[in-house]
DSSP file (Angstrom, degrees, kcal/mol; ACC not computed):
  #  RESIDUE AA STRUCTURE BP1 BP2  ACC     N-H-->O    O-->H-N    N-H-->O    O-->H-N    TCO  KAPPA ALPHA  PHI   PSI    X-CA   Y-CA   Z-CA
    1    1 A X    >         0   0    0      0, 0.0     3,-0.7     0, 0.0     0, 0.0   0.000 360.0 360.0 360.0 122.0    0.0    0.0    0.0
    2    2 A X  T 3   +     0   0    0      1,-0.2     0, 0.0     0, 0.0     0, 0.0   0.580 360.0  55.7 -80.5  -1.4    1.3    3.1   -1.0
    3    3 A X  T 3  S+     0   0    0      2,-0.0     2,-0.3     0, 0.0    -1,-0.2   0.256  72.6 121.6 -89.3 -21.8   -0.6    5.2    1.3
    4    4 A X    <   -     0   0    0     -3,-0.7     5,-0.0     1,-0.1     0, 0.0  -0.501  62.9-118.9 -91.3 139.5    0.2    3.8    4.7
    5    5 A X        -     0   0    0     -2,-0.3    -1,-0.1     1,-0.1    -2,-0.0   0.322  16.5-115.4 -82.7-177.5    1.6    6.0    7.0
    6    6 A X  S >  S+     0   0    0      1,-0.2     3,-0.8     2,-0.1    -1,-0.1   0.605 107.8  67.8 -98.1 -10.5    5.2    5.5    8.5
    7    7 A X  G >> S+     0   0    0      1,-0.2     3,-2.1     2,-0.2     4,-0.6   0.729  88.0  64.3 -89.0 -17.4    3.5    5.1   12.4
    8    8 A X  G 34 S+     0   0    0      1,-0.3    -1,-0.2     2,-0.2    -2,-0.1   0.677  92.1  63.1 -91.6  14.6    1.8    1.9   11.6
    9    9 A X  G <4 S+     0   0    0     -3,-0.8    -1,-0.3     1,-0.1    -2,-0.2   0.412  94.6  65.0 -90.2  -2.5    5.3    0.6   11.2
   10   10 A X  T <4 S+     0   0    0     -3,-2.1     2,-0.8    21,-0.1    22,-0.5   0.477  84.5  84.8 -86.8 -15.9    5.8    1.4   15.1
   11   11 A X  B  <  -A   31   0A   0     -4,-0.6     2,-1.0    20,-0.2    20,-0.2  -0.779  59.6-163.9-123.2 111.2    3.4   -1.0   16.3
   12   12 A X        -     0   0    0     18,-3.3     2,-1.0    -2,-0.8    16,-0.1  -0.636   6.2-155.4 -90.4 110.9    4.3   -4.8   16.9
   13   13 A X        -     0   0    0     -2,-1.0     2,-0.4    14,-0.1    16,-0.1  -0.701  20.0-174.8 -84.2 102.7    1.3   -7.7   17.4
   14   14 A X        -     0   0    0     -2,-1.0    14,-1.2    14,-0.1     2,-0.5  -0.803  24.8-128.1-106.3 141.6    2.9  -10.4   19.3
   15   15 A X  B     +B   27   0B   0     -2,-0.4    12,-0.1     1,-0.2    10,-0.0  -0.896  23.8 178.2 -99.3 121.0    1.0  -14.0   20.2
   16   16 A X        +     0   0    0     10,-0.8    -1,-0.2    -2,-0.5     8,-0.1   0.360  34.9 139.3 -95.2 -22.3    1.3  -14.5   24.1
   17   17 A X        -     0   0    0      9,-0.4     2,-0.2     5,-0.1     8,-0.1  -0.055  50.5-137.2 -22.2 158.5   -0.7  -17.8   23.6
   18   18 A X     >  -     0   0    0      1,-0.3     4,-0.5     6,-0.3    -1,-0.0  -0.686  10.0-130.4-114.6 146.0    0.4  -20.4   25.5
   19   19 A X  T >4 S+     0   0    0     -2,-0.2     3,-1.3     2,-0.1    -1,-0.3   0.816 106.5  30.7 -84.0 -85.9    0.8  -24.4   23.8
   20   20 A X  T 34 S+     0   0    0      1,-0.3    -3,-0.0     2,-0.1    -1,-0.0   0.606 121.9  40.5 -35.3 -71.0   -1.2  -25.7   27.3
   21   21 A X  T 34  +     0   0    0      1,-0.1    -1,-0.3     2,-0.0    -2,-0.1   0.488  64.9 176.4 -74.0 -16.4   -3.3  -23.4   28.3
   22   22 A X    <<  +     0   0    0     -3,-1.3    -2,-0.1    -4,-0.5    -1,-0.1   0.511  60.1  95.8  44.2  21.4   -4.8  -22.0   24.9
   23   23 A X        +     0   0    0      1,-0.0     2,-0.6     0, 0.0    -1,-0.3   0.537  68.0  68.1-113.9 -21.9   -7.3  -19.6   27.1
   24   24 A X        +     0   0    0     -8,-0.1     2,-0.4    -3,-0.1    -6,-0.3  -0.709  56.4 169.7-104.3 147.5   -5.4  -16.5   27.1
   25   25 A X        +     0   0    0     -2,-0.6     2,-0.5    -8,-0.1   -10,-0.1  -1.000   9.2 175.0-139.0 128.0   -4.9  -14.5   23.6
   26   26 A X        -     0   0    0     -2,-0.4   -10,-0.8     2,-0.0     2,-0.5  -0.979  20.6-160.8-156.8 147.2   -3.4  -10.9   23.7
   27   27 A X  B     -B   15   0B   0     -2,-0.5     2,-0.2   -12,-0.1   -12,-0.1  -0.941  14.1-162.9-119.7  98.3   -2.4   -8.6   20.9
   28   28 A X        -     0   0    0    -14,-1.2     2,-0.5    -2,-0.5   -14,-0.1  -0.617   3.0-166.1 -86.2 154.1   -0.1   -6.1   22.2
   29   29 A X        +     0   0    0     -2,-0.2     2,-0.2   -16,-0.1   -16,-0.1  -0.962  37.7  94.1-148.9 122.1    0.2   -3.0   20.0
   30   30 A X  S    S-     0   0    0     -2,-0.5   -18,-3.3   -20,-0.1     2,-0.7  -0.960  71.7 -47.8-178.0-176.0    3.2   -0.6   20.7
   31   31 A X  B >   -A   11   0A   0     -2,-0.2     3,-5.9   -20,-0.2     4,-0.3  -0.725  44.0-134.9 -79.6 110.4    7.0    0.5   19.8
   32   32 A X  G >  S+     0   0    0     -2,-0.7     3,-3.4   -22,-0.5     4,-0.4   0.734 106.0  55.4  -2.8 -83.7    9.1   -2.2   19.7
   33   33 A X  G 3  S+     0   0    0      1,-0.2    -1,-0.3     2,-0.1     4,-0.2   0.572 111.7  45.3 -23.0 -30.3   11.6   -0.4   21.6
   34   34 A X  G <> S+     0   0    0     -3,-5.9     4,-1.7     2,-0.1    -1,-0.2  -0.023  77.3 105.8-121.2  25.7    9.0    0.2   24.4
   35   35 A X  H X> S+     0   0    0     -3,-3.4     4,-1.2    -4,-0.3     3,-1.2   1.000  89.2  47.1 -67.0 -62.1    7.3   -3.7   24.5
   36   36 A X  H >> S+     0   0    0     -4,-0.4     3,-3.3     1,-0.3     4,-2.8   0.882 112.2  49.6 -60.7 -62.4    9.4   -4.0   27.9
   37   37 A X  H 3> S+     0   0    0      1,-0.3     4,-2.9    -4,-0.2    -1,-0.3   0.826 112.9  43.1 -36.5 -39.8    8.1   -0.7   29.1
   38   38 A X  H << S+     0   0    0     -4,-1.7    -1,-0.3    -3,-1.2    -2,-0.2   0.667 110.5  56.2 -83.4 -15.0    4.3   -1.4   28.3
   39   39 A X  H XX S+     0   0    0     -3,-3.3     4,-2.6    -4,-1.2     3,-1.6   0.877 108.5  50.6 -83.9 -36.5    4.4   -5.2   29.8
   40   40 A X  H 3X S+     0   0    0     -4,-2.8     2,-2.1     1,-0.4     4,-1.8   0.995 114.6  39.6 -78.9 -50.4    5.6   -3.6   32.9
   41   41 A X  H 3< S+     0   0    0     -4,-2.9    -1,-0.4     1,-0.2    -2,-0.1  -0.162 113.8  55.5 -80.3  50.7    2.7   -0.8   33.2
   42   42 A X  H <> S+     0   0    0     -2,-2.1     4,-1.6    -3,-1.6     5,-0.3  -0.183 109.3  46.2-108.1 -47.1    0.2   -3.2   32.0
   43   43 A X  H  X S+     0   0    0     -4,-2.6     4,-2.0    -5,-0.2    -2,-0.2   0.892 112.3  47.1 -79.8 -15.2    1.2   -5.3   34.8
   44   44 A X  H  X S+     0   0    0     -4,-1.8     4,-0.7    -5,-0.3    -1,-0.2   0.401 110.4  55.2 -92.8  -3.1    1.3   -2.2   37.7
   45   45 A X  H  > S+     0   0    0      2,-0.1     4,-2.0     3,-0.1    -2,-0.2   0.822 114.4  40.8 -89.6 -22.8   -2.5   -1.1   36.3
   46   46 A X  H  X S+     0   0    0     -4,-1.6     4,-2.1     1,-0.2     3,-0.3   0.987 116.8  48.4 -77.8 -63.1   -3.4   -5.2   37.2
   47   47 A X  H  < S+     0   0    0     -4,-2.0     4,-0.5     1,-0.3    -1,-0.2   0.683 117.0  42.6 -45.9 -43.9   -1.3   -4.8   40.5
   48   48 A X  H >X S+     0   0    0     -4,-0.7     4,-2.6     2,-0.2     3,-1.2   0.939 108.2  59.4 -69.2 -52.3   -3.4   -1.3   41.3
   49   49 A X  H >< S+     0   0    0     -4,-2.0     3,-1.7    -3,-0.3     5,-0.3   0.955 104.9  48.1 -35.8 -71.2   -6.7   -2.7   40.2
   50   50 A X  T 3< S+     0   0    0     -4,-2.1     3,-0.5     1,-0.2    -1,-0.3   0.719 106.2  58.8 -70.7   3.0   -6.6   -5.4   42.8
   51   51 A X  T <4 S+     0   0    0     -3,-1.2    -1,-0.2    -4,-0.5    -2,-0.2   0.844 112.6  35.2 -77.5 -32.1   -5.6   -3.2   45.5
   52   52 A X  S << S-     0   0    0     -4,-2.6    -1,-0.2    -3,-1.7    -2,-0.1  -0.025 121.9 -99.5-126.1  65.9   -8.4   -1.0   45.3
   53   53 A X        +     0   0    0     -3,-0.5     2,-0.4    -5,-0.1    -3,-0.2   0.860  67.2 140.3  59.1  70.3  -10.7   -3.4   44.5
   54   54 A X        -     0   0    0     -5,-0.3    -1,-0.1    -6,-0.1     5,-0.1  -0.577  48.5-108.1-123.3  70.5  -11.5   -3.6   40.7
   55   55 A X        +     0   0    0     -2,-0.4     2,-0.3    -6,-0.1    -6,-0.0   0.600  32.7 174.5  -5.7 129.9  -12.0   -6.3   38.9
   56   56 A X     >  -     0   0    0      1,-0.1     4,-2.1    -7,-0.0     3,-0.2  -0.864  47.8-100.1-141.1 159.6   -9.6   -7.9   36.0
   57   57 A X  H  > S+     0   0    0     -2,-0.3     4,-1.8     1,-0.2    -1,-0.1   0.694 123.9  62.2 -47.4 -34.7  -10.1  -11.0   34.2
   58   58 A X  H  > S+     0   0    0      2,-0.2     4,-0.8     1,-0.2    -1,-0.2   0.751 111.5  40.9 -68.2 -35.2   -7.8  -12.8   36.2
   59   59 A X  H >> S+     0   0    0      2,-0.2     4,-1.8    -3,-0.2     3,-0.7   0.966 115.7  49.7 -64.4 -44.7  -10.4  -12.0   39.5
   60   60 A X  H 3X S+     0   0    0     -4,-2.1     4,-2.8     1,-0.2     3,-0.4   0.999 107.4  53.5 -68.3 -61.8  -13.4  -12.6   37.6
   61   61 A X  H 3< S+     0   0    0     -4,-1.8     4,-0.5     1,-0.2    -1,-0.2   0.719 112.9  43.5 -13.2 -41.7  -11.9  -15.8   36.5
   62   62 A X  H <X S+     0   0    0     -4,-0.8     4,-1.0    -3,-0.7    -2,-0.2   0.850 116.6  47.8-104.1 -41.9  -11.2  -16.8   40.3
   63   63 A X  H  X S+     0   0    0     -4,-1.8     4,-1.5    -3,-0.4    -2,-0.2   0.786 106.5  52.0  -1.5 -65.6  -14.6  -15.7   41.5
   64   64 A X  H  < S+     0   0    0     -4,-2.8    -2,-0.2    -5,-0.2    -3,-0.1   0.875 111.0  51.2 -71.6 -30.9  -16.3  -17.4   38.8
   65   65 A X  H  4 S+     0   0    0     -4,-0.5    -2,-0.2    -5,-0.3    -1,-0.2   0.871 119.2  37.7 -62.4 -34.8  -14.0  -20.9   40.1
   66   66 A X  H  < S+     0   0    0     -4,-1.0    -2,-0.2     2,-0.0    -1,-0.2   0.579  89.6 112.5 -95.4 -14.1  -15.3  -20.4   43.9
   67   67 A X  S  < S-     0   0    0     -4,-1.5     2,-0.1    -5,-0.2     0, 0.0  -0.437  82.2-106.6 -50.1 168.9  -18.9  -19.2   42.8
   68   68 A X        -     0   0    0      6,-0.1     2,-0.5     1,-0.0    -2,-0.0  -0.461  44.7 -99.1 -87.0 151.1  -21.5  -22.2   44.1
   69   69 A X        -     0   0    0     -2,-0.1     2,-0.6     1,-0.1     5,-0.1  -0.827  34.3-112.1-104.1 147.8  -22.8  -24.3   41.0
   70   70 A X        +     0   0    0     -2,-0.5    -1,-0.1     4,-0.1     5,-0.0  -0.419  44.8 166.4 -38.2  78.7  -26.1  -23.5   39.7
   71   71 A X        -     0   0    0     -2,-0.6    -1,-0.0     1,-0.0     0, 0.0   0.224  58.7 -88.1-105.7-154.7  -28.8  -26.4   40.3
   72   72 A X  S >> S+     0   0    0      2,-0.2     4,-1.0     3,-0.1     3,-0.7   0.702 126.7  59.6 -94.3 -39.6  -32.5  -25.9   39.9
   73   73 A X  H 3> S+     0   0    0      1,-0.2     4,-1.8     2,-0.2    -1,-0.1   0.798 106.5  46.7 -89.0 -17.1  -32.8  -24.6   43.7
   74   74 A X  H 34 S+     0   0    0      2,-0.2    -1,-0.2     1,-0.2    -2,-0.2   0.346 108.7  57.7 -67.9   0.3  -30.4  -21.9   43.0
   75   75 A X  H <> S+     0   0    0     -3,-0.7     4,-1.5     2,-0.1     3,-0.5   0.641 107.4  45.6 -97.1 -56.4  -32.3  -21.3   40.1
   76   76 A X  H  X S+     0   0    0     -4,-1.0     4,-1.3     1,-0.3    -2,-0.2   0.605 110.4  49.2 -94.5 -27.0  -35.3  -20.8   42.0
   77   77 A X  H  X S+     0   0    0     -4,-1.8     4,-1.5     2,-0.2    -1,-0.3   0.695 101.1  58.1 -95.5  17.2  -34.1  -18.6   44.7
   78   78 A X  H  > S+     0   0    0     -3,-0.5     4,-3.1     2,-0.2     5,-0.3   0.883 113.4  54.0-113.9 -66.7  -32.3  -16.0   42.5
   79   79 A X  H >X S+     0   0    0     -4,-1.5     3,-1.4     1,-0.3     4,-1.3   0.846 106.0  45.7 -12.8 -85.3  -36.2  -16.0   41.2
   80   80 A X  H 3X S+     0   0    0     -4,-1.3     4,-2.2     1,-0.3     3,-0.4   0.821 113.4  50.4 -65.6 -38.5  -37.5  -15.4   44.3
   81   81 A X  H 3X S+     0   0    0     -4,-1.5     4,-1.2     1,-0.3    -1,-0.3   0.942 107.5  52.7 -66.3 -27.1  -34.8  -12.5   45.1
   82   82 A X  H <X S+     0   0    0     -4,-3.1     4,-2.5    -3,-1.4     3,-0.3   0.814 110.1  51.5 -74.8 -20.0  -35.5  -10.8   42.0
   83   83 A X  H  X S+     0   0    0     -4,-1.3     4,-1.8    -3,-0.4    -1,-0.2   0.817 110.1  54.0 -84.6 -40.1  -39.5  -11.0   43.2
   84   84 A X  H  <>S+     0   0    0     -4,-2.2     5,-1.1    -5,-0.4    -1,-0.3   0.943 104.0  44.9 -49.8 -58.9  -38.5   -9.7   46.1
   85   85 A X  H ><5S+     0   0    0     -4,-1.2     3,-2.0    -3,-0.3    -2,-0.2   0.894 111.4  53.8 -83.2 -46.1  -36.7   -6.7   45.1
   86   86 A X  H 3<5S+     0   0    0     -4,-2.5    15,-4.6     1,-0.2    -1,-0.2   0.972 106.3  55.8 -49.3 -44.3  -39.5   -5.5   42.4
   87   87 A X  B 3<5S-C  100   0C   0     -4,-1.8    -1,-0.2    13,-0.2    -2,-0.2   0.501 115.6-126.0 -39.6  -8.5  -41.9   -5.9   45.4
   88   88 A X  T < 5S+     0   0    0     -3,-2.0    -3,-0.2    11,-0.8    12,-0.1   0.889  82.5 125.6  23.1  69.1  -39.4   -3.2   47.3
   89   89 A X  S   <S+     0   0    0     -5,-1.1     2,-0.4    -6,-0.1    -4,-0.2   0.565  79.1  15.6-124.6 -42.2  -39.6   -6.2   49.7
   90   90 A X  S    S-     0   0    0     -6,-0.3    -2,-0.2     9,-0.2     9,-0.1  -0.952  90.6 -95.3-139.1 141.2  -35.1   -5.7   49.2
   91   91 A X        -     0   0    0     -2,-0.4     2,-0.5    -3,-0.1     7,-0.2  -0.372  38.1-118.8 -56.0 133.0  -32.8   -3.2   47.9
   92   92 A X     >  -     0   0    0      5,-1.5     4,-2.8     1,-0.2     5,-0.3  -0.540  23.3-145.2 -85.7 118.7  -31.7   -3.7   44.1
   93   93 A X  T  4 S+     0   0    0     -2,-0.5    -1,-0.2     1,-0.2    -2,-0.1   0.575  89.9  53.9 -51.2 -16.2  -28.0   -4.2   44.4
   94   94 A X  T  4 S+     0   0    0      3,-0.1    -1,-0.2     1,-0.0    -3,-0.0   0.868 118.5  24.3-103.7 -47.7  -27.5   -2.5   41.3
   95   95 A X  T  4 S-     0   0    0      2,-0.2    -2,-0.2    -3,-0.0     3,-0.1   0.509  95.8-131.3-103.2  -4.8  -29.1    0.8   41.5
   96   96 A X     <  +     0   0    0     -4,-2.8     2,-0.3     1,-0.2    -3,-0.1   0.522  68.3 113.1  83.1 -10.5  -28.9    0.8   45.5
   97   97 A X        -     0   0    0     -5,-0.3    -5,-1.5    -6,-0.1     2,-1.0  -0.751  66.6-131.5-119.9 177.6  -32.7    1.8   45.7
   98   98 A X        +     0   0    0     -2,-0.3     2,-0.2    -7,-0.2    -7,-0.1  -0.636  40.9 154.6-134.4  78.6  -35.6    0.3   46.8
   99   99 A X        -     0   0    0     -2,-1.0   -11,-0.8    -9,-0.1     2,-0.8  -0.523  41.7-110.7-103.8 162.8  -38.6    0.6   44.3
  100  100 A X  B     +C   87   0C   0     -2,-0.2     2,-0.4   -13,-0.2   -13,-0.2  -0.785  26.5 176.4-106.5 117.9  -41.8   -1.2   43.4
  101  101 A X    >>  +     0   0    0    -15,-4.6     3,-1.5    -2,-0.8     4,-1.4  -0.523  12.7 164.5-108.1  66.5  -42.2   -3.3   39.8
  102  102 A X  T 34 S+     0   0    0     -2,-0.4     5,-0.3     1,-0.3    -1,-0.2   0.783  72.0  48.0 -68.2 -22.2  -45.4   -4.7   40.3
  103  103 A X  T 34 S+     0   0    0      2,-0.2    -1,-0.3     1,-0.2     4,-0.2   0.686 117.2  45.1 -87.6  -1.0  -45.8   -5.6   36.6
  104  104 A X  T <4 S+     0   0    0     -3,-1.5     4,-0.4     2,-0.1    -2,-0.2   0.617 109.4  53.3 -78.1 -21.9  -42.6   -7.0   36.7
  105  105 A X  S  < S+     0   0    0     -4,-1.4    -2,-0.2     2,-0.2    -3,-0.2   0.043 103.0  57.1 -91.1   9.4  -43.1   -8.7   39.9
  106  106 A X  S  > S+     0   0    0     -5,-0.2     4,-1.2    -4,-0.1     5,-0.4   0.329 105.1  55.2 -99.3 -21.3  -46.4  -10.5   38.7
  107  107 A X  H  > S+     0   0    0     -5,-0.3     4,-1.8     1,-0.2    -2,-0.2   0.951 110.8  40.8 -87.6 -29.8  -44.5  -12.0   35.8
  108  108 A X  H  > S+     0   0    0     -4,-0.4     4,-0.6     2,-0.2    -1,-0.2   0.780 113.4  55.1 -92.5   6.0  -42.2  -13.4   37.8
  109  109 A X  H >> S+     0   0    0      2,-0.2     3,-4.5    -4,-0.1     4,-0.8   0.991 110.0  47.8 -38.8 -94.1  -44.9  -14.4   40.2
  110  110 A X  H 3X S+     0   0    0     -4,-1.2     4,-3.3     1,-0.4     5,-0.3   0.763 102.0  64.8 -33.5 -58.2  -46.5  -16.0   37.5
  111  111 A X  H >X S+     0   0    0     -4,-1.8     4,-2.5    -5,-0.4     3,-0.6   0.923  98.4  60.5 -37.1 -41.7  -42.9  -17.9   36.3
  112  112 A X  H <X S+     0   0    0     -3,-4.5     4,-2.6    -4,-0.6    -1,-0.3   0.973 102.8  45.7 -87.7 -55.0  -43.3  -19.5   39.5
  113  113 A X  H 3X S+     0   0    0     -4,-0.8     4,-1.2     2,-0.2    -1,-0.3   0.741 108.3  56.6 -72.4 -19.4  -46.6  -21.1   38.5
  114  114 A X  H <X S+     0   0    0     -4,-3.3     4,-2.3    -3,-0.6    -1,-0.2   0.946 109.6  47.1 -59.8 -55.7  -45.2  -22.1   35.1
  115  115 A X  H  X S+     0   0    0     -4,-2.5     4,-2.2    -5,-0.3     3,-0.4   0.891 102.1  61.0 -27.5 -68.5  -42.6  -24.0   37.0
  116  116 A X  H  < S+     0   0    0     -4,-2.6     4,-0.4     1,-0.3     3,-0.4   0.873 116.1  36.5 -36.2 -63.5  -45.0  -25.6   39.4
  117  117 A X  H  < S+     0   0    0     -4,-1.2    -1,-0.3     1,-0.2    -2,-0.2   0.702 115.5  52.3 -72.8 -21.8  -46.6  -27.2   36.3
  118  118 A X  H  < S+     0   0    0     -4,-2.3    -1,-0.2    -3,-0.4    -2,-0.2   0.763 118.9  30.9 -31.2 -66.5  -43.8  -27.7   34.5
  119  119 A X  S >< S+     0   0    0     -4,-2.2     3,-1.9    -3,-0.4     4,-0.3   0.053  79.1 148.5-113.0   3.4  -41.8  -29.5   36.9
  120  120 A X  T 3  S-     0   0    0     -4,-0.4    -3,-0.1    -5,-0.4    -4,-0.0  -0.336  81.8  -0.2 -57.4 134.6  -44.8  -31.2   38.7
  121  121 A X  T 3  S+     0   0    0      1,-0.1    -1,-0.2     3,-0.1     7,-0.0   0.608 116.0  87.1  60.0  23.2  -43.4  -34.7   40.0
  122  122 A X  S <  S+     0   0    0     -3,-1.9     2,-0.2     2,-0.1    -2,-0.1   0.026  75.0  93.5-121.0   9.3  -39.7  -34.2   38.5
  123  123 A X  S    S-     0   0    0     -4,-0.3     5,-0.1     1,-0.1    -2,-0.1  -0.760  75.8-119.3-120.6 146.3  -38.6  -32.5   41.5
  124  124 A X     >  -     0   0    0     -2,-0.2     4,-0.8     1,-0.1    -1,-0.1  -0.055  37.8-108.4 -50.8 178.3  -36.8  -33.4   44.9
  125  125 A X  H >> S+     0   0    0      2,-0.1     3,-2.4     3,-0.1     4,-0.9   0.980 118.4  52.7 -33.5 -87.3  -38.7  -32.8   48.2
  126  126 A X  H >> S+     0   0    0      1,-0.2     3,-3.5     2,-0.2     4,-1.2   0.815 114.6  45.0 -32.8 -86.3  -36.6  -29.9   49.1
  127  127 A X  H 3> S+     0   0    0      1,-0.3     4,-0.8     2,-0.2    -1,-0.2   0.411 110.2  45.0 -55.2  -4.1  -37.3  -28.4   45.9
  128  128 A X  H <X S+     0   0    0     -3,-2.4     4,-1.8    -4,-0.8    -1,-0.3   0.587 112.2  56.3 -90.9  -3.4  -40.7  -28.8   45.3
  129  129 A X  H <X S+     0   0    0     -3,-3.5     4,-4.2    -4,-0.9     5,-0.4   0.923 115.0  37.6-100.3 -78.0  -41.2  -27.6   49.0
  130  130 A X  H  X S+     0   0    0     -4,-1.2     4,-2.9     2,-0.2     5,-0.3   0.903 116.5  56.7 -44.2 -49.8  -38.9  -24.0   48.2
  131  131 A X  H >X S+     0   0    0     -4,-0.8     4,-3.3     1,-0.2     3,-0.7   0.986 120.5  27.1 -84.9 -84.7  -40.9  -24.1   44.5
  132  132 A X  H 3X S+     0   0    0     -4,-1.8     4,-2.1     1,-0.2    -1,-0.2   0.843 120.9  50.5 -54.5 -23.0  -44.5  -24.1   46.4
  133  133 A X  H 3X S+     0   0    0     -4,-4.2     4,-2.7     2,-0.2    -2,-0.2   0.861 118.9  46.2 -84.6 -17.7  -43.7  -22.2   49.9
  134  134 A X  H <X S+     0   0    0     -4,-2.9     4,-2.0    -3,-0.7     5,-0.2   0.975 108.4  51.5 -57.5 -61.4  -42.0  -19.4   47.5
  135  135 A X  H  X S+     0   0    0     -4,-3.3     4,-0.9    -5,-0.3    -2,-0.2   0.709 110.6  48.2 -45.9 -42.2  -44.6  -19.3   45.3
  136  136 A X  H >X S+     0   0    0     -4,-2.1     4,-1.7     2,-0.2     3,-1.5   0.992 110.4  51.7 -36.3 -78.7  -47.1  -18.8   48.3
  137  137 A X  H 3X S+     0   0    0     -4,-2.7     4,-1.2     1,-0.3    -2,-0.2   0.712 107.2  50.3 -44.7 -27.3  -45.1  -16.1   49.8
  138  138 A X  H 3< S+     0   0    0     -4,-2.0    -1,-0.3     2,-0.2     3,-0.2   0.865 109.7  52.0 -94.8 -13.6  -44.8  -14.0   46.8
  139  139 A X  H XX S+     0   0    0     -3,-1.5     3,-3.0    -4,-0.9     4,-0.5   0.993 110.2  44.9 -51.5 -83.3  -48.3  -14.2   46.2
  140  140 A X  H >X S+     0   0    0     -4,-1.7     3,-0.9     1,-0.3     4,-0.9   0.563 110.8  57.9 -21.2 -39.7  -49.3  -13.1   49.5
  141  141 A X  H 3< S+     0   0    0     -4,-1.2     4,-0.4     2,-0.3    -1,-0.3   0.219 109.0  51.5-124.1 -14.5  -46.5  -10.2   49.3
  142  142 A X  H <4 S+     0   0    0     -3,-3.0     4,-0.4     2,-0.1    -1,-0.3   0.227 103.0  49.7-109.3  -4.1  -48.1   -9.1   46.3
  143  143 A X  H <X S+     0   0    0     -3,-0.9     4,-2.3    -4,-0.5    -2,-0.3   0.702 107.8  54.6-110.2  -6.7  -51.3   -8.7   47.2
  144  144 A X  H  X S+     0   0    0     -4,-0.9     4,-0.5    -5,-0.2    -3,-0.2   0.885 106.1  53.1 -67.7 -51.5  -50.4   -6.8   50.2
  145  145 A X  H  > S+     0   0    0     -4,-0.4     4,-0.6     2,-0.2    -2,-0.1   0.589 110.0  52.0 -83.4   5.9  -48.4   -4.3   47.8
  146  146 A X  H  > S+     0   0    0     -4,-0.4     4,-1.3     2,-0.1    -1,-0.2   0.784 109.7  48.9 -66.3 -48.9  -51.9   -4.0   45.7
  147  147 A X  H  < S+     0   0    0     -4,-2.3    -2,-0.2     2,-0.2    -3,-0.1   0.583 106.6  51.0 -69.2  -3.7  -53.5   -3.3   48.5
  148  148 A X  H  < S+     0   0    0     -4,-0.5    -3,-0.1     1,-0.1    -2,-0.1   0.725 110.1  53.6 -98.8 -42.1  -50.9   -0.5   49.9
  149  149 A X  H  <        0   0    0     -4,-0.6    -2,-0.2     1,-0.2    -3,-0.1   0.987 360.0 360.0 -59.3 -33.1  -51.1    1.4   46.2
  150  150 A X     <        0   0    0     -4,-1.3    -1,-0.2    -5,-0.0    -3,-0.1   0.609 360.0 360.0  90.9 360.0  -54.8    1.4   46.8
């Protein structure tokens, strides 16, 4: 190309792949001359991150190894919290306030009753036990907050 400018001869792409491990891919893009610099301040932004708490891949990664795994009943209460929180029964973790989504908390009401039929007789104890005493509660917990809008 006779057009391409003299800078985009400054910048090296090196494969950091690994033969074993195959998970990690990086394209570093810099001056030759300054690869050493840029691994080492790539590696004091990682170092800074986890000191004041921030997340990197490598955290999320390690997080994601210790997280509990996901079964049906974990399934069914992550349900039940989110019913909760539209109800403003709990604070939404995310925006830190504590509002009422009543059409959003009758559909997932209503999930609950899909379930029921769904999974009628496929289920443990325990979980048919959580599946119906949930399903109660959030009914009840909803008709309460019908009756407080008036």
């Amino acid at each position: 190309m006779a057009g391409k400018d003299r800078k985009d001869e400054d910048f090296k792409i090196e494969d950091r792949r690994t033969s074993t491990a195959g998970t990690e891919e990086s394209i570093e893009e810099g001056p030759e001359e300054g690869s050493d610099a840029s691994a080492e301040e790539e590696k004091e932004a990682a170092e800074s991150s986890l000191e004041t708490g921030e997340s990197t891949p490598e955290t999320e990664n390690e997080e994601l190894r210790q997280s509990p795994p996901v079964d049906f009943s974990t399934f069914l209460f992550s349900l039940f919290s989110s019913a909760l929180i539209q109800l403003g029964e709990m604070v939404d973790p995310i925006t830190g306030e504590q509002d009422k989504n009543l059409v959003a908390a009758k559909q997932t009401i209503d999930l609950f009753a899909i379930l029921q039929e769904k999974t009628s007789g496929n289920l443990t104890n325990e979980e048919d036990n959580f599946l119906k005493n949930a399903s109660a509660e959030l009914k009840w917990k909803y008709l309460d907050a019908i009756k407080e809008k008036g």
